[in-house]
C-alpha positions as CSV (number, residue, x, y, z in Angstrom):
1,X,0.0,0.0,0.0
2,X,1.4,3.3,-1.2
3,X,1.2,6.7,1.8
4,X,-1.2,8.0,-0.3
5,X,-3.4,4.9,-0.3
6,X,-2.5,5.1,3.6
7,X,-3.3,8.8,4.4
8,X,-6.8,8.5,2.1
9,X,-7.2,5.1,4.4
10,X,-7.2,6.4,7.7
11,X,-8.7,9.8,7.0
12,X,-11.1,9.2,4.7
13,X,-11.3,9.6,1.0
14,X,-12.3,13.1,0.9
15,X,-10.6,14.6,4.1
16,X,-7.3,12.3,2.8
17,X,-7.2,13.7,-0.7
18,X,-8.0,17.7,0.6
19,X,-4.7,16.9,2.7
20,X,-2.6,15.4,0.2
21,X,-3.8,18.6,-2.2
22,X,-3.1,21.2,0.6
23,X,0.4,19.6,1.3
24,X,1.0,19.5,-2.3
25,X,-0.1,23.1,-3.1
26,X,2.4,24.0,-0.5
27,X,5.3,22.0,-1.2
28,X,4.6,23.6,-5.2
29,X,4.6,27.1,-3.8
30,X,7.9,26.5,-1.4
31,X,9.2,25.3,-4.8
32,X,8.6,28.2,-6.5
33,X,9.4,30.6,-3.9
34,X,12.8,29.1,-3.8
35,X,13.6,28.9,-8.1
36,X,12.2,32.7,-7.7
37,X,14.8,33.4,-4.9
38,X,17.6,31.5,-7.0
39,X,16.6,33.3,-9.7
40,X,17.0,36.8,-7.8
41,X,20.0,36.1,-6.2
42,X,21.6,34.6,-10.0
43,X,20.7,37.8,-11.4
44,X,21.5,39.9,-8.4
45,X,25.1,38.2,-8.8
46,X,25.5,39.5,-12.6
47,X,24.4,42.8,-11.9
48,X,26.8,42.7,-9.4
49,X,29.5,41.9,-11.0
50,X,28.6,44.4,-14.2
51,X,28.5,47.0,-11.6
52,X,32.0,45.9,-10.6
53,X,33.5,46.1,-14.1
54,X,31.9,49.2,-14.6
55,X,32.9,51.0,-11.6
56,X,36.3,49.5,-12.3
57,X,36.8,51.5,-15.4
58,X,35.3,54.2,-14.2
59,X,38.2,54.0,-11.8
60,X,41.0,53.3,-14.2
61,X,39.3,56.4,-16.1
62,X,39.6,58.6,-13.3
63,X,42.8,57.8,-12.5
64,X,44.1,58.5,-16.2
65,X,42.5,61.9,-16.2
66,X,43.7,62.5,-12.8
67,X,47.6,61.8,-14.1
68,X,47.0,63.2,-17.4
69,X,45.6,66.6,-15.2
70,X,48.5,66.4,-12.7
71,X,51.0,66.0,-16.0
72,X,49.1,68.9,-17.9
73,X,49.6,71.1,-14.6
74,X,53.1,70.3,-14.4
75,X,53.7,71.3,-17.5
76,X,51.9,74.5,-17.2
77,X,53.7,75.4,-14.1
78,X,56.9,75.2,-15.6
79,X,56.0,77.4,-18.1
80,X,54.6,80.0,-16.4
81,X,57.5,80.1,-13.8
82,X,59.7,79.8,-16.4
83,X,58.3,83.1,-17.5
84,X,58.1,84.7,-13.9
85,X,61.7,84.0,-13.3
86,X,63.0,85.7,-16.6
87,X,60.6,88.5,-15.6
88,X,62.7,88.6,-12.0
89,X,65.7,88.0,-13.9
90,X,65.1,91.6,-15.6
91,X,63.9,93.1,-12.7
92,X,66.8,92.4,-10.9
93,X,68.9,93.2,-13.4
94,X,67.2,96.7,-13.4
95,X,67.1,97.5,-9.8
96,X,70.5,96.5,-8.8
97,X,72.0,99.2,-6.5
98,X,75.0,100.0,-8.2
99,X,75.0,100.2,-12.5
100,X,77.5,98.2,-14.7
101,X,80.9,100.6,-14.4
102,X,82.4,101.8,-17.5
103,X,79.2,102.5,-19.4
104,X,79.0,106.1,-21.1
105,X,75.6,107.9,-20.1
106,X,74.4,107.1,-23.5
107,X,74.9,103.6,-23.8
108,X,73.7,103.3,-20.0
109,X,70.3,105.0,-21.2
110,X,70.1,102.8,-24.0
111,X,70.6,99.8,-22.0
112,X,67.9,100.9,-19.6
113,X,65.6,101.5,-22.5
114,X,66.0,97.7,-23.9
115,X,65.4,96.5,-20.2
116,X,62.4,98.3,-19.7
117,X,60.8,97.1,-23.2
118,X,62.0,93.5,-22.2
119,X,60.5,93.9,-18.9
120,X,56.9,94.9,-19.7
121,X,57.0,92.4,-22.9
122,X,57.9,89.4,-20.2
123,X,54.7,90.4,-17.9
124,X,52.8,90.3,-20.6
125,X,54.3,87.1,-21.8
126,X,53.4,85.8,-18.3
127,X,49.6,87.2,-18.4
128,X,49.2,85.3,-22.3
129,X,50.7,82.2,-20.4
130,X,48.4,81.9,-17.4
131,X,45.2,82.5,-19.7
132,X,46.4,79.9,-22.0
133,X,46.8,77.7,-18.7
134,X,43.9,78.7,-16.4
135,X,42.1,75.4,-17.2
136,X,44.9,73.0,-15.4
137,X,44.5,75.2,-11.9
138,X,41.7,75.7,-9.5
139,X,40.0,78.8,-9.3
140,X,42.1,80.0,-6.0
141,X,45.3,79.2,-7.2
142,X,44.7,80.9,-11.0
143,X,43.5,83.9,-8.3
144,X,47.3,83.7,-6.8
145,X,48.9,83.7,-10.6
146,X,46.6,86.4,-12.2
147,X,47.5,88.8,-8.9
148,X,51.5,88.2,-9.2
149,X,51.2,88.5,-13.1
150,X,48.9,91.8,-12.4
151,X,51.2,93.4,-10.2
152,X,54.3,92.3,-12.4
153,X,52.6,94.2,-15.8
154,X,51.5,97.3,-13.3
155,X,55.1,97.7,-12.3
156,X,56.8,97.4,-15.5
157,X,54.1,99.8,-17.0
158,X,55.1,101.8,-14.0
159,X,58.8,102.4,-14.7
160,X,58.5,102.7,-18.4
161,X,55.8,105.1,-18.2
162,X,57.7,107.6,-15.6
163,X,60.8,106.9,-17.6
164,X,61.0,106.2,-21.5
165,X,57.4,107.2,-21.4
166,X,57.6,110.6,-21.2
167,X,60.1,110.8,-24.4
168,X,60.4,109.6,-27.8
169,X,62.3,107.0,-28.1
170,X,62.5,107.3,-31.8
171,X,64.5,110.1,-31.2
172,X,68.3,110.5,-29.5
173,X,67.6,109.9,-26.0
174,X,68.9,113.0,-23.8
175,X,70.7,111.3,-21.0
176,X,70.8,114.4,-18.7
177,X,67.1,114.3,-18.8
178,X,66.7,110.5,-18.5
179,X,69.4,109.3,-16.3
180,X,68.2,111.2,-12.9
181,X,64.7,109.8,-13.9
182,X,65.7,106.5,-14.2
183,X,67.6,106.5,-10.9
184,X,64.9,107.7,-9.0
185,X,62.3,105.3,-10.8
186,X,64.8,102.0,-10.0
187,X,64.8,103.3,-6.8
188,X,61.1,103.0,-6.2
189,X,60.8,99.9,-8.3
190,X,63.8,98.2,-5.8
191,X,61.4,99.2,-3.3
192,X,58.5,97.3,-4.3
193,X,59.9,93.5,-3.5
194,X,59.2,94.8,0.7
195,X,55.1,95.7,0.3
196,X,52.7,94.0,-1.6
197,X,54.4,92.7,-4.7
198,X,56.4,90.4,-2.1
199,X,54.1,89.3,-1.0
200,X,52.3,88.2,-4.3
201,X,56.1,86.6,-5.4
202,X,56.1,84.3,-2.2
203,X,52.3,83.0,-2.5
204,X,52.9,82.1,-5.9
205,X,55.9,79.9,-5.5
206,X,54.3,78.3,-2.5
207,X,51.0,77.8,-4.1
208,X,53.1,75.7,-7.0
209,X,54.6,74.3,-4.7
210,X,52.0,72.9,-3.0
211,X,50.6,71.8,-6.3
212,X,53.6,70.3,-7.1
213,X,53.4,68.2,-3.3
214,X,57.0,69.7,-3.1
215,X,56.0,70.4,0.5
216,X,55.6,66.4,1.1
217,X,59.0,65.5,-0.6
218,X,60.6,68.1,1.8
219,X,59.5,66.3,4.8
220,X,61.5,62.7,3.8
221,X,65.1,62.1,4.4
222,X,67.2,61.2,2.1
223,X,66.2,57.3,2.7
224,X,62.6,57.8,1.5
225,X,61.2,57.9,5.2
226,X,59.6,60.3,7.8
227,X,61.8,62.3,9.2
228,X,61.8,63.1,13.1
């Protein structure tokens, strides 16, 4: 005798074959329940692993824009220092306290005149750089680069307008006119360094510096570890 023929036995026909119905409809619904869950979870595991892939590259893809960006602002740095130093270079040359020796008044006008010209051509050198740049650097440290390069054009305009500005240069320069205005202007130009223009020069080469995470390198000895 089967269980079914057992169960329908001691229950009854009808009562035994409602049970045997009810137990299967169960067991039939557990089943399903289950392929559904296996189901879910088989798909759950694809997506999963799509969303893995995906977020991977997305990864990789952030990383080479990151590097490509650091690279491009590297780049751009170096220019545009490259350009602020020949602008100090001139500058420098300009201001120093005591002329080259040996120089006849005319020839020392003349030189001033070309240092001048190459002195306002270099800030405005460095302004065409830092526009052609501004897209590698945040908007706070463009801010820093357009205020030095500002102040570097406003002080070169400065001496050549108090100077060779107020002649023709086409012309023969008069050194007794131009010399004592050109001492007096390199005077005030020396001066400028002290107050705000300074200022201006040392938050620009931190701020590349910081962008160059030259500040981190500083802080590791020689062996590649913390120092103390």
């Amino acid at each position: 005798m089967s269980i079914l023929e057992a169960v329908i036995s001691v229950l009854g026909g009808a009562a035994g074959i409602l049970v045997i119905a009810a137990f299967l409809g169960r067991r039939f619904i557990d089943l399903q329940v289950e392929r559904a869950i296996e189901k879910y979870k088989t798909e759950l595991q694809q997506k999963s692993e799509i969303l893995k892939a995906e977020l991977s590259i997305y990864a990789h893809e952030q990383n080479v824009g990151l590097s490509r960006l650091d690279g491009q602002r590297s780049n751009a740095i170096q220019v545009i220092y490259a350009v602020a130093i020949k602008w100090q270079e001139l500058f420098l040359e300009i201001t120093q306290p005591t002329p080259p020796r040996g120089l006849p008044p005319e020839l020392q006008v003349k030189r001033y005149l070309n240092l001048a010209q190459r002195l306002v051509r270099a800030a405005e050198e460095l302004s065409v750089k830092s526009q052609q740049n501004a897209l590698f650097f945040p908007d706070e440290s463009y801010g820093i680069i357009a205020r030095f390069g500002i102040a570097a054009m406003d002080l070169g305009c400065a001496f050549y307008d108090s100077t060779f500005g107020k002649v023709d240069v086409s012309k023969d320069l008069d050194h007794k006119v131009l010399l004592p205005m050109i001492e007096k202007e390199r005077a005030t130009l020396r001066a400028a360094p002290t107050e705000d223009f300074g200022k201006l020069q040392k938050m620009l080469v931190v701020e590349f510096r910081r962008l160059m995470k030259a500040e981190r390198t500083e802080q590791l000895t020689p062996g590649g570890t913390d120092g103390p």
